[in-house]
C-alpha positions, -999 to 999 in steps of 0.1 A, spaced: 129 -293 -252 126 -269 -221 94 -246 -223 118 -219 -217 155 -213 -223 182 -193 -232 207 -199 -257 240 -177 -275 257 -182 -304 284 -161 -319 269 -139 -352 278 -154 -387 278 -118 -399 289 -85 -390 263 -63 -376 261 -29 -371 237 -2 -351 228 30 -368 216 61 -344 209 93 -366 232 82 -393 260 74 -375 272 36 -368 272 34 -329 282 -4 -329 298 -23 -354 310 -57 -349 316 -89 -367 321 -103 -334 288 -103 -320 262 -127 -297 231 -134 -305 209 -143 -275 177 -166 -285 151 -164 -253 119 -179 -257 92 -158 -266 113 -131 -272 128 -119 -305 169 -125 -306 187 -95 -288 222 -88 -304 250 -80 -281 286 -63 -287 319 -63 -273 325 -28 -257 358 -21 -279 331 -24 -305 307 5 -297 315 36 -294 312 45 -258 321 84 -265 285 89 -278 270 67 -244 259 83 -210 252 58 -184 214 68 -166 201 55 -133 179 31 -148 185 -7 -137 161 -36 -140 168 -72 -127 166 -103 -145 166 -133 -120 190 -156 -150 211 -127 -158 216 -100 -130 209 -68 -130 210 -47 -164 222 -10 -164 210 17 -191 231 42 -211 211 69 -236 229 81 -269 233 111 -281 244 114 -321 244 150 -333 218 163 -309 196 131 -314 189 113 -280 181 78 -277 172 77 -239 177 42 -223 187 30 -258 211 3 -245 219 -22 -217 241 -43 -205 250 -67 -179 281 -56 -156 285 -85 -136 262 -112 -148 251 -142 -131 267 -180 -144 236 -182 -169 248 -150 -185 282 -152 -188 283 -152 -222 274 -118 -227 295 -99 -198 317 -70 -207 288 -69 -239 264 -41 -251 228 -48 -263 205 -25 -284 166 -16 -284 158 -15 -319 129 5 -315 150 31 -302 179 36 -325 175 41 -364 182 10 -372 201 -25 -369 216 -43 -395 227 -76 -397 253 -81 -427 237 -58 -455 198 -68 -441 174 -45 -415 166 -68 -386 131 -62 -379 113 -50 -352 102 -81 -339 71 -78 -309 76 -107 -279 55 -136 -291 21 -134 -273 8 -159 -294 23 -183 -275 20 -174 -241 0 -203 -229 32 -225 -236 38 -212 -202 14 -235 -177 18 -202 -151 7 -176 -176 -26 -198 -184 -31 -199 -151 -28 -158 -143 -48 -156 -173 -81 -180 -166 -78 -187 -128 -61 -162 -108 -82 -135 -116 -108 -152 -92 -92 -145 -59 -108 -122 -36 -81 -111 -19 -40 -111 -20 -29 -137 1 -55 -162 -14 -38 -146 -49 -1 -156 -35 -12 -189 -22 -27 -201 -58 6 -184 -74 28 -204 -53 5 -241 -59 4 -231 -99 42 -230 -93 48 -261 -75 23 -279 -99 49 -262 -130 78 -284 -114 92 -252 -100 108 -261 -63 97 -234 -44 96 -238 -7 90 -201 1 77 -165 -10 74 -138 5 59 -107 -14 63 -68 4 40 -42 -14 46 -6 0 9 8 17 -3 39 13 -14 43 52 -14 66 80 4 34 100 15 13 76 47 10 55 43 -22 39 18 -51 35 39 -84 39 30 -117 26 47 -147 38 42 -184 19 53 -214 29 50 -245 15 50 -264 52 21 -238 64 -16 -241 57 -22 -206 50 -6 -170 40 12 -150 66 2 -115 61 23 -87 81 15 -52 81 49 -36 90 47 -1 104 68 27 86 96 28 108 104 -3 91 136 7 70 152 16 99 152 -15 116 185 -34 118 165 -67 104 153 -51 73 181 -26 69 204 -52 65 180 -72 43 183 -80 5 142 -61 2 159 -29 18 184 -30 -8 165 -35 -38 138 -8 -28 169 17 -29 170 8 -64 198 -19 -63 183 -43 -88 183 -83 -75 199 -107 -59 203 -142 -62 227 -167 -42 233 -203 -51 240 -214 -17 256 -247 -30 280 -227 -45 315 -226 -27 322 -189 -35 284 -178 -23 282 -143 -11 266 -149 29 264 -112 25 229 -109 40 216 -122 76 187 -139 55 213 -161 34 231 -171 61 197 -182 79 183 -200 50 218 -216 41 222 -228 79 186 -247 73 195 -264 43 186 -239 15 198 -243 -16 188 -212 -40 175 -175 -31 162 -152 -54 150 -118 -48 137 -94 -74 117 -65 -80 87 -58 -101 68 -29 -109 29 -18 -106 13 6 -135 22 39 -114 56 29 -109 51 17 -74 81 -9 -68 75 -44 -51 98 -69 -43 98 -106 -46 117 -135 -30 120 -174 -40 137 -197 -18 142 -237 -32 154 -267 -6 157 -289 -36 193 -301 -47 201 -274 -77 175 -248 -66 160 -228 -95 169 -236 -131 171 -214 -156 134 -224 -171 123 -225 -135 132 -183 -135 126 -177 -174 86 -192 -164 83 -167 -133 101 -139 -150 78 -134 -178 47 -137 -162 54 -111 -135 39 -78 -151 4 -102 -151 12 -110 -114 19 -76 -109 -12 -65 -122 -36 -89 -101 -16 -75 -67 -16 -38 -82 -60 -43 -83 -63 -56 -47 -36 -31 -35 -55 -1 -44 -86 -19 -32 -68 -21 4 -60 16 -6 -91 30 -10 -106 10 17 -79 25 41 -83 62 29 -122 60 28 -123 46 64 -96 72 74 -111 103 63 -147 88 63 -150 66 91 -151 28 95 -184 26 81 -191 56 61 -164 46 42 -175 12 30 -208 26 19 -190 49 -2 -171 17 -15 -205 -1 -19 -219 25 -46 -237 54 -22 -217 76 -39 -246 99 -60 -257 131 -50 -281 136 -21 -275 91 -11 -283 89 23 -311 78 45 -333 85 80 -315 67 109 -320 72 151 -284 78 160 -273 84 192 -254 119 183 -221 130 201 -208 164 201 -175 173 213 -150 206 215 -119 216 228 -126 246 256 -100 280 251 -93 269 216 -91 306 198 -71 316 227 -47 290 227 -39 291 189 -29 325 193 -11 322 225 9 284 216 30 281 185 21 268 159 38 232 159 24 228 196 -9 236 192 -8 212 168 5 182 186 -21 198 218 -49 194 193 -38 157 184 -36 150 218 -70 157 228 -82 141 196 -63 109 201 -87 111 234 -117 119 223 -120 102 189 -108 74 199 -127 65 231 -155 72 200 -142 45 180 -134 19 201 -164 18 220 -183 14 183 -198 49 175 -184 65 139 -161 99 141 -181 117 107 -161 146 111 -138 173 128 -154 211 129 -121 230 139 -113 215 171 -150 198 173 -159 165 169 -193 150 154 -200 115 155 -226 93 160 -239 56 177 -266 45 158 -297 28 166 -314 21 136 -309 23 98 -286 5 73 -259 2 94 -241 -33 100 -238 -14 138 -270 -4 150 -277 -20 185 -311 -5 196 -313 24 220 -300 7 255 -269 -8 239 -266 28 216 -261 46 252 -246 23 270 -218 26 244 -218 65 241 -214 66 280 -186 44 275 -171 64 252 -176 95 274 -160 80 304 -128 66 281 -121 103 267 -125 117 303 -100 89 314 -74 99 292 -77 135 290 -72 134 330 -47 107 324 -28 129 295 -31 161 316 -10 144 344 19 134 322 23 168 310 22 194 344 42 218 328 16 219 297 -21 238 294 -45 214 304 -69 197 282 -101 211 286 -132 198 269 -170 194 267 -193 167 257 -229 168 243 -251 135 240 -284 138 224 -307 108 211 -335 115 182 -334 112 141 -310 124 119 -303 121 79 -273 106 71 -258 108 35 -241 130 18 -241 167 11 -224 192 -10 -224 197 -45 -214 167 -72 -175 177 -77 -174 178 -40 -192 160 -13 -195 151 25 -209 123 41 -226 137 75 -258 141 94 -279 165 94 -314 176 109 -329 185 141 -310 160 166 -274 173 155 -282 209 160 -297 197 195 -266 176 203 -242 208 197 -267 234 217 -264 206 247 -224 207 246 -224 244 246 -245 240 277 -213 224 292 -197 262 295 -230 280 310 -233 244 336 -194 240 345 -197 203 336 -176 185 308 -203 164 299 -243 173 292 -268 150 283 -303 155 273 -336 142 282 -344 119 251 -314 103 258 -315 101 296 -349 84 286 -330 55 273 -304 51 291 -304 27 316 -275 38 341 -280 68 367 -274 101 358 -278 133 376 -301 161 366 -288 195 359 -322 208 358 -341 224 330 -327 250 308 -333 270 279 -316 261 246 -310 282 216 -331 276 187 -348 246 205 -381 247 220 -394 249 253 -370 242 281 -352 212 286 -338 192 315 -302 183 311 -281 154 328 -248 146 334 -229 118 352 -232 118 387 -195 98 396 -171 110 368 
């Protein structure tokens, strides 16, 4: 015998559905579906049930052997049974027996009775799970893959190795990130490794997807399945007609859920003669919520790694992520120290409105803070419409260098944002002009975090930053957009040109200042 079927038969008895003490079904010509590992679902003709009493709801679920199931509530005398009931409108061949039929919860009505006896409300047989090779697996082996696509991978082999002929998968979890829609994983049986695709959120517009069986099921459609064999097959999708033009046989795609209701979609495509079989879909389909589970923990890993590097920084973030999380963590690092602001800013919020100030300010961000990050120093955090970041030296920090490189890369930096605010100026003429200064400073700073337990910031803080900050304001009083000090001139190895010494607020003695002689 199959380690999973499906199997009707036509009730012996009449049986009836009580909601609130009022018969809502009653039938002597029911069918009872047998699943395995599931208790026997009784289903009735419509004429049977009383439809009056029934409003249909948005709910649908998909079952990759039936079709997709739509919901009604009940409502007897003020008493609502919400998602009570299903059925299947237009079932697929395996379900055939029950189209045009009405099935019950029987936790959620008062009863069922089958002739004059109470059916019980039987649980799904856990006991037994293991019959199913894929669940044994999810439940002893998958739980050791360190990432997604390794996950998928070992899901797919497990499958194979079940006698299920699967020649693809592909797997789209939605991505909460500031560029990216969806994380897309791609298996193929003829591929050493898992495709991953990070599609950008401009996705569901894109005639490819839009048209795509994924597109519609994340609008809430349910499934789909085509039997390409079939004669009648719908080739209502470009990816059908693709997959039947190479040879496919059988194409499922179905959704499945994460704990917050997060909805991820699923497709199987077989080249074998007959595709999936019913035991092939009954295996897959009741070991998804365990599947779902295993993605759901390395999605929210992805998650907070993306969030804590966004509103963190690169490596601030996966400190964060690595336990340096308590009150006053944080250590004594030399850190080159960048300080950056936007000249006239007061004056230009007041004068712009609002929505273009706005898009001015991202527009001399996406300059600054990210010459910062691409020539390897860490944006810690916007003041306003200042920047703080640093290029460390020394410390914990999987990108220290050592002073030479630490300057060499600030200088880069500083020459990048200069490029592209003089390169962003030009495309706008009409526009204010970006104007901006830049303070450079090298010495020792405390980074870690600050704040109070319900609320803290991961920064630096000490001598060095408030030195870094007087040199940038030092850009006003010199005309320059960039100011360096001494202790870093000291280490760097290029030229620069001296400003001469000045007086600096709240630092000692007076201090020479540099800037670079060719930009």
């Amino acid at each position: 015998m199959a380690d999973f079927e499906i199997r009707f038969e036509p009730s012996p008895r009449r049986v009836r559905v009580e909601l609130n003490g009022t018969w809502v079904a009653d039938s002597s010509r029911a069918v009872i579906l047998h699943e395995t590992r599931r208790p026997p679902a009784y289903y009735f003709p419509r004429e049977d049930v009383k439809l009056d009493l029934f409003r249909k709801t948005r709910q649908v679920t998909h079952c990759p052997y039936r079709g997709d199931a739509t919901y009604w509530s009940v409502n007897v005398g003020g008493k609502v049974a919400e998602n009570a009931a299903w059925s299947y409108d237009d079932p697929y061949q395996e379900g055939e027996p029950i189209r045009g039929h009405i099935s019950f919860y029987p936790d959620r009505v008062s009863a069922i009775y089958d002739g004059d006896d109470e059916i019980p409300h039987l649980a799904r047989d856990l006991s037994s799970l293991h019959g199913n090779p894929i669940a044994g697996w999810l439940l002893g082996e998958a739980w050791k893959a360190k990432a997604p696509d390794a996950l998928m991978d070992g899901f797919c082999r497990c499958l194979k190795a079940a006698g299920i002929p699967l020649s693809r998968m592909t797997i789209i979890i939605p991505t909460l990130h500031p560029q990216v829609f969806a994380t897309v994983f791609v298996w193929r049986e003829d591929a050493s490794e898992v495709k991953t695709i990070y599609e950008p959120h401009d996705i569901l517009h894109q005639p490819k997807f839009a048209a795509s069986p994924f597109a519609v099921i994340m609008r809430g459609a349910g499934g789909v399945r085509r039997r390409m064999e079939q004669p009648d097959v719908k080739l209502d999708f470009p990816v059908v007609r693709d997959l039947q033009a190479e040879g496919a046989t059988d194409y499922v795609a179905m959704p499945f859920h994460f704990a917050d209701g997060q909805l991820c979609v699923m497709s199987m495509t077989s080249f074998a003669k007959g595709g999936f079989s019913t035991s092939d879909l009954g295996r897959v389909y009741e070991v998804l919520p365990v599947l779902s589970r295993l993605f759901e923990v390395h999605a929210q890993r992805r998650t907070a790694v993306t969030l804590l590097q966004t509103f963190l920084g690169r490596h601030t973030g996966t400190r964060v992520l690595d336990g340096l999380v308590k009150h006053g963590d944080g250590e004594h690092i030399d850190s080159v120290v960048w300080f950056s602001d936007l000249r006239e800013s007061t004056a230009l919020s007041i004068s712009m409105e609002r929505g273009a100030y706005l898009d001015y300010l991202n527009r001399y961000f996406h300059c600054m803070a990210g010459a910062i990050m691409e020539s390897g120093g860490e944006v810690l955090r916007f003041i306003g419409d200042a920047a703080l970041a640093i290029f460390p030296i020394s410390g914990n920090w999987s990108g220290a260098t050592g002073e030479a490189e630490a300057c060499r890369r600030a200088i880069a930096a500083a020459r990048l944002a200069a490029q592209r605010i003089e390169s962003d100026n030009a495309a706008h003429p009409g526009r204010v002009p970006i104007r901006y200064g830049i303070g450079l400073h090298l010495g020792q700073v405390t980074y870690g975090n600050i704040g109070v337990p319900e609320r803290l910031e991961f920064t630096v803080i000490g001598s060095a930053a408030n030195t870094a900050a007087r040199v940038e304001s030092m850009t006003k009083t010199l005309g320059r957009n960039i100011v360096i000090s001494a202790a870093f001139a000291q280490r760097y190895a290029g030229k620069l040109q001296s400003l001469g010494k000045h007086k600096l607020k709240d630092v000692e003695g007076d201090q020479e200042l540099f800037t670079l002689p060719a930009l």
